[in-house]
N, C-alpha and C positions, 0 to 999 in steps of 0.2 A: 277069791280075794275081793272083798267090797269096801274101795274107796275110793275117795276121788281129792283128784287136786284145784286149790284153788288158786287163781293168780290172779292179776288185774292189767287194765290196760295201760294206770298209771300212777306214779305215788298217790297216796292219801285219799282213794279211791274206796275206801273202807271195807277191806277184805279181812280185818280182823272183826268188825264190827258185824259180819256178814256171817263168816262161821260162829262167831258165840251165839247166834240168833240159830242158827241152823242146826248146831249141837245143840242149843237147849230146848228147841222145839222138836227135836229126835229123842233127847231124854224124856218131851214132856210125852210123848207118844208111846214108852217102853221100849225105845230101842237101845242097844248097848253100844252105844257111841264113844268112842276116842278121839282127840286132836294132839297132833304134831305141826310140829312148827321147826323143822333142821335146822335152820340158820335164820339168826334177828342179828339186825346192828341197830343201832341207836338205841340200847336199852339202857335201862335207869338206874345210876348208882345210887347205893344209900351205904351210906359210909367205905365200907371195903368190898361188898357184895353187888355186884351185876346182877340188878332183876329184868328176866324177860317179861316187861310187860304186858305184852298183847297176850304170850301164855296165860301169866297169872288173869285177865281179865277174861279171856274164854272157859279157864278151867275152872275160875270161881264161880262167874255167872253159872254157865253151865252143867255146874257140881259133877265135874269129870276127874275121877279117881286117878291119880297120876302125879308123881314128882316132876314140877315143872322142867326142873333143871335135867329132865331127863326126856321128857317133852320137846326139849330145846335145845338140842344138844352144843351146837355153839353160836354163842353169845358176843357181841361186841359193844362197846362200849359209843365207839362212833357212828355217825347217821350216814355210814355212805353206803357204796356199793360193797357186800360181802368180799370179792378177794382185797381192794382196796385195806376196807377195815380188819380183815385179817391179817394181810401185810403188813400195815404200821402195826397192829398190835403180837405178832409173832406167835402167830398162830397158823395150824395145817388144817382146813377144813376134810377131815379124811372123810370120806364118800364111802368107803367100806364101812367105816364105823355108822354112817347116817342111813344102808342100807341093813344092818345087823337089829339097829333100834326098829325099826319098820318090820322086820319080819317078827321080832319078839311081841310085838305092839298086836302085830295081826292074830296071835295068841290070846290075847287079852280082852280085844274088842272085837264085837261082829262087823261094827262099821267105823270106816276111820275119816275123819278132814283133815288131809293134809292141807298148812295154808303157805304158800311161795313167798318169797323174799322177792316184792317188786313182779316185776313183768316178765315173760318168757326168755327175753332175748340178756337177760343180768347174770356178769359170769358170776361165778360162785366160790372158783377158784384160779391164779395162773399158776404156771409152773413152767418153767421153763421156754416164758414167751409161746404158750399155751394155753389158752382156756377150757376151762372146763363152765359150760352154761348150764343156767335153769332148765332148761327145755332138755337135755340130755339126759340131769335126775329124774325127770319128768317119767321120759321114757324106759327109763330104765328099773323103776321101782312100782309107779302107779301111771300109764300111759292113759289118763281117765280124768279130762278136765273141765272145771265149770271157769268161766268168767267174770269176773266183776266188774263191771261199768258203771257210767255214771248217765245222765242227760245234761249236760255241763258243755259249754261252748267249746269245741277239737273232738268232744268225743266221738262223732262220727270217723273220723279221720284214725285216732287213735285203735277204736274197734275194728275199724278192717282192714289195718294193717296190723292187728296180734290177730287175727282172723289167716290172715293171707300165712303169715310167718307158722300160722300150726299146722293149715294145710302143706305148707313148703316141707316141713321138716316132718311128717307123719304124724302129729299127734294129734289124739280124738277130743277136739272138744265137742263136750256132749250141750253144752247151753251157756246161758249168759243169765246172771242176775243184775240188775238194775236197781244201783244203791242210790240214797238220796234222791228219792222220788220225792215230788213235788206237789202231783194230782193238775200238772197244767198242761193244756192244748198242745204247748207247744213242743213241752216234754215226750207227749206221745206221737208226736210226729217224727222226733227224732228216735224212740225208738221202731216206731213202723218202718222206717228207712235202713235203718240195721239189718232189722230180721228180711225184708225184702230182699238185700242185696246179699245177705248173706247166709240166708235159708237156715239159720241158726237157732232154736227157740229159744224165746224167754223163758225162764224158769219159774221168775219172781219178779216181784218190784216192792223193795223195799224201802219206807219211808224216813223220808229227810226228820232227823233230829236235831233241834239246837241247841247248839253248848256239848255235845258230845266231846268227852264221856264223864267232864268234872264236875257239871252241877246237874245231870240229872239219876232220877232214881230206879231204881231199878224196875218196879210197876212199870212205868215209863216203858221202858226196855220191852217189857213181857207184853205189854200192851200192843204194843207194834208186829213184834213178831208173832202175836197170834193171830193178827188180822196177814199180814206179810205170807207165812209158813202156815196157811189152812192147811185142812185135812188133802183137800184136791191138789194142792201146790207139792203137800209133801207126797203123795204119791207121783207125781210127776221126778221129783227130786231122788225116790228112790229108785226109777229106773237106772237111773245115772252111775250108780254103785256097781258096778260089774267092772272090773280090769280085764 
């Protein structure tokens, strides 16, 4: 089994923006890459049809074979927390159904990006004054995870405690990507502080774009993640793929 999951330390931390660069620098390399995405809320109506965006934006960039809507298996139309937006909208996120797509998926592709909905600790579903969290799908399909952080003021704060919370609960995180890189002093001070206290490697460091993702173009995009995902970055990144 070689895949891994990605989550982030906190909203809009760019962990979609982070796999389509990562799936399409494994495509540009010949590797047989897949992405899943089990649960999105805040996805995009257009007239009667919920689009998962961040899907559709990894699978096109990426040119990854796959019906989104299959990709994504449930969708929500509002921006909150998955059981939240499934609640109001009357729906059962079945976990059996999200681990059946995952094994059929591992048929399909040598390597998969799984990308999380939000942070480790977001339930996913309640039931009966119950939760069911992110971190226990985690464990229970792909125990094999990267991070995505930022250099952005709390991010220390925010990193080691989803740091602490993986350790607490058994899960492996294998590294930390670093989105919205800057190239400043001060940036890399705050990532030397991370990996010091938390003996965690960086992966990558991936560069800040502005206006992401409505006015720039795709060159743009490719541009980045070839300097971002070298050759040496991505052999470090394929160690990571082992469950």
């Amino acid at each position: 089994m070689k895949a891994v999951y990605v989550i982030g330390t906190d909203t809009n931390v760019g962990k979609t923006f982070v796999c389509a660069g990562l799936c399409w620098a494994l495509k540009e390399k010949g590797y047989n890459i897949g992405y899943f995405k089990p649960v999105l809320s805040g996805a995009t109506r257009r007239e009667k049809l919920l689009v998962p965006q961040d899907t559709k934006f990894v699978v096109d960039f990426a040119r990854i074979r796959g019906n989104i809507y299959r990709l994504t298996p449930f969708i929500f139309e509002k921006p909150a927390s998955p059981h939240i937006a499934a609640s109001d909208e009357n729906v059962d996120i079945n976990v059996n159904q999200i681990k059946q797509i995952y094994k059929d998926l591992l048929h399909e592709y040598k390597f998969i990006v799984i990308e999380g909905c939000g942070g480790l600790a977001v339930p996913l579903k309640e039931e009966k004054d119950q939760f069911y969290m992110q971190y226990q799908l985690i464990k229970e399909i792909c125990n094999n995870v990267i991070l995505v952080s930022t250099t952005r003021l709390g991010t220390i704060n925010h990193t080691l405690l989803t740091v602490e919370f993986a350790k607490a609960y058994g899960l492996n995180l294998k590294g930390i990507i670093v989105n919205m890189y800057k190239n400043k002093p001060d940036e890399d001070k705050v990532i030397n502080t991370i990996t010091k206290i938390t003996n965690i490697p960086i992966l990558a460091k991936v560069d800040f774009i502005n206006d992401f993702p409505s006015d720039v173009n795709k060159n743009t995009f490719k541009n980045v993640f070839k300097k971002c995902f070298d050759d040496k970055t991505i052999m470090k990144i394929m160690e990571v793929f082992e469950c």
